[in-house]
C-alpha positions as CSV (number, residue, x, y, z in Angstrom):
1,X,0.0,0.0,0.0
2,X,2.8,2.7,0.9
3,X,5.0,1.3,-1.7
4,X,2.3,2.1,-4.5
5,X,1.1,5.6,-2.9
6,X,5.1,6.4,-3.7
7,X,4.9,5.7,-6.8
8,X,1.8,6.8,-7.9
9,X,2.3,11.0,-7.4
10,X,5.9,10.2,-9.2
11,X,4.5,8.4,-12.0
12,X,1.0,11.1,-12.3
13,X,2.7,14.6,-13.6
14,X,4.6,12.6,-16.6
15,X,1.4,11.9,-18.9
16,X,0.5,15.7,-19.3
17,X,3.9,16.6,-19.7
18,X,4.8,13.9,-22.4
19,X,1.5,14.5,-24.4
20,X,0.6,18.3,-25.8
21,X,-2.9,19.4,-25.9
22,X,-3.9,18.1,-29.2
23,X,-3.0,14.8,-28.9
24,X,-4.7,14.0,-25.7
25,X,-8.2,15.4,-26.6
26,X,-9.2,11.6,-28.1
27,X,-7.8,10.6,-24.3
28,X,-7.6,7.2,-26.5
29,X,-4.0,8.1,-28.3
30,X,-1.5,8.1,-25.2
31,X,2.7,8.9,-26.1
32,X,3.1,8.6,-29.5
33,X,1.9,5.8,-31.7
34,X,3.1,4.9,-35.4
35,X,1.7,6.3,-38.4
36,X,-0.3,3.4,-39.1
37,X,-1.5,3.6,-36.0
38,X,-2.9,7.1,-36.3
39,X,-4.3,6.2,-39.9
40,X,-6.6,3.6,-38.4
41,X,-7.8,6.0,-35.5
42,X,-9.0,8.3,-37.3
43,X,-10.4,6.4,-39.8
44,X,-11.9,4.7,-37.2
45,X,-13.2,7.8,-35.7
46,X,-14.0,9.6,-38.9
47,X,-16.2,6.1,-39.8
48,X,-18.3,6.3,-36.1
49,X,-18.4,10.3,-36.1
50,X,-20.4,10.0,-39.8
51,X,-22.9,7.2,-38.1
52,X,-23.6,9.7,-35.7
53,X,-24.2,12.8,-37.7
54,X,-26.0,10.5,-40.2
55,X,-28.5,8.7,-36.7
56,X,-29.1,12.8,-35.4
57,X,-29.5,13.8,-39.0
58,X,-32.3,10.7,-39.3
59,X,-33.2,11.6,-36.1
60,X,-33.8,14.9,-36.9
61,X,-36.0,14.3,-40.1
62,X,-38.1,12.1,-38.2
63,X,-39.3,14.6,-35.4
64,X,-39.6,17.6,-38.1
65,X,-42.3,15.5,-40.0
């Protein structure tokens, strides 16, 4: 228990340090990952981001008629 309260303040300030703003706004993309990597994230994210404008557009249509 004392042994891991140590180390957990030590180990705490390093993630906001290591990552800018930018890259920690997904909060899913932690250090820096390879290219292909970030390729299939935001495809990935890009893909579920258009099913969700395309359900609140539906969505939309439906309650205005």
């Amino acid at each position: 228990m004392n042994g891991y309260g140590v180390g957990f303040p030590k180990q705490a300030p390093r993630p906001p340090t290591k990552t800018p703003g930018p890259k920690q706004r997904n909060g899913i993309i932690v250090g820096v990952p390879s290219r292909l990597e970030m390729q299939a994230l935001t495809l990935s994210v890009a893909m579920s981001t258009r099913r969700i404008t395309y359900f609140s557009v539906s969505l939309f249509r439906l309650s205005t008629t």
